[in-house]
N, C-alpha and C positions, 0 to 999 in steps of 0.2 A: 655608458655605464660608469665608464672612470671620472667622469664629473660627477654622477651622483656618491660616489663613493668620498668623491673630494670634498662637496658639499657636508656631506655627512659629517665627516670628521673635523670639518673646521667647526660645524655646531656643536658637536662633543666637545671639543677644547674651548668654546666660548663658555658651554655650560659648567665644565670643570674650572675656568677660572672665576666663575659665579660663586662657582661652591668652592672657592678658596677662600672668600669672603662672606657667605653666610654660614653658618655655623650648623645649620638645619640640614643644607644643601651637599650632598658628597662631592669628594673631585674627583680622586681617584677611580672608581670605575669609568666616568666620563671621559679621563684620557685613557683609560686601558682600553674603550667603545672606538677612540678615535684613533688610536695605535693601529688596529686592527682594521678601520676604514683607508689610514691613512699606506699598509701596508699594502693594499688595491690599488692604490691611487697617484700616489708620491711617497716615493722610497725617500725622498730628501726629509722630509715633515714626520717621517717615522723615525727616521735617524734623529729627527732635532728633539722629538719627545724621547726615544730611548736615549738620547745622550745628556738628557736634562739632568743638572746636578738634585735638584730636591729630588726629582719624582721618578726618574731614571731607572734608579735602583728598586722600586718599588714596581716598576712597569715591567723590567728585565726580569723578576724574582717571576711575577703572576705566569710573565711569558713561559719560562722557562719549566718552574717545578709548579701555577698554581698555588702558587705558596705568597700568604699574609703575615708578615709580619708583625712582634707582640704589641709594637705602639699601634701599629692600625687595626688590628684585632680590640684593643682598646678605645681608640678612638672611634669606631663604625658602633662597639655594641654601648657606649655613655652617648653618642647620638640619635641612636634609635631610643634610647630609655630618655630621653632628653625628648625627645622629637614626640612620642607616645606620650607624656605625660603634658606638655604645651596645648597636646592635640584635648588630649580628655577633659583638662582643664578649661580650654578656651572653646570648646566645640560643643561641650553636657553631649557627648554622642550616648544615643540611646544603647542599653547594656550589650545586646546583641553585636551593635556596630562596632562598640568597644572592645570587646571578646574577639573579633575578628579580625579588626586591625591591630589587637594583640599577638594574635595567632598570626599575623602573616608577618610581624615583625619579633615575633620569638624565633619562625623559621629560620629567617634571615640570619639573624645572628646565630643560630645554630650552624647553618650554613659556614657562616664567618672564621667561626670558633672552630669548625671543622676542618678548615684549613693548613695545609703543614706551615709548620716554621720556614722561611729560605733556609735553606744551606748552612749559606754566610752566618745567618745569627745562629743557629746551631753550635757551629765550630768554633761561635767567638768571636770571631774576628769582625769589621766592618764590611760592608756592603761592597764591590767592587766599583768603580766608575768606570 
């Protein structure tokens, strides 16, 4: 089971460095997917994604309080309205299909928006490393 677990997570970190490079594509949930595979699996590979300088502090914050921060609260909900409108545009999805895959990407970012501030940005201060 700990090799399925290890498998797992090494896909989540391939997909999240995917979607550091297409702009459509998220990272961050795919290493918070693999954080949480990798902490079944290998406690080393979980250390090396929580002690990651860009993504770290963003993995530690979800871990800890569930909490998205205002640039990524920003960046998830100008990608889904980014993403939504490529789609409608390049797809003519019939109105129903439209309204739907609305409806499940309004949730989302309701979801998103829903989320506390970390701490750290609350108080001011920088993210801890």
């Amino acid at each position: 089971m700990r090799l399925l677990w290890l498998a797992a997570g090494l896909l989540c970190v391939a997909l999240g460095i995917i979607g550091a490079f297409l702009p459509l594509m998220p990272t961050t949930i795919f290493l918070i997917l693999a954080t949480g595979c990798f902490a079944r699996s290998s406690p080393a590979l979980e250390a090396r994604l929580l002690d990651h300088p860009r993504y770290g502090p963003t993995l530690r914050a979800w871990r800890a309080e569930g909490a998205i921060g205002r640039r990524g609260k920003i960046a998830a909900c100008i990608g889904m309205t980014l993403g939504f409108t490529i789609f409608f545009l390049a797809a003519h999805p019939s109105l129903l299909l439209a309204l739907g895959v609305a409806l499940i990407m309004g949730a989302s970012a309701a979801y998103v928006l829903s989320r506390p501030l970390p701490a750290s940005e609350l108080a001011g201060r920088p993210p801890r490393a």
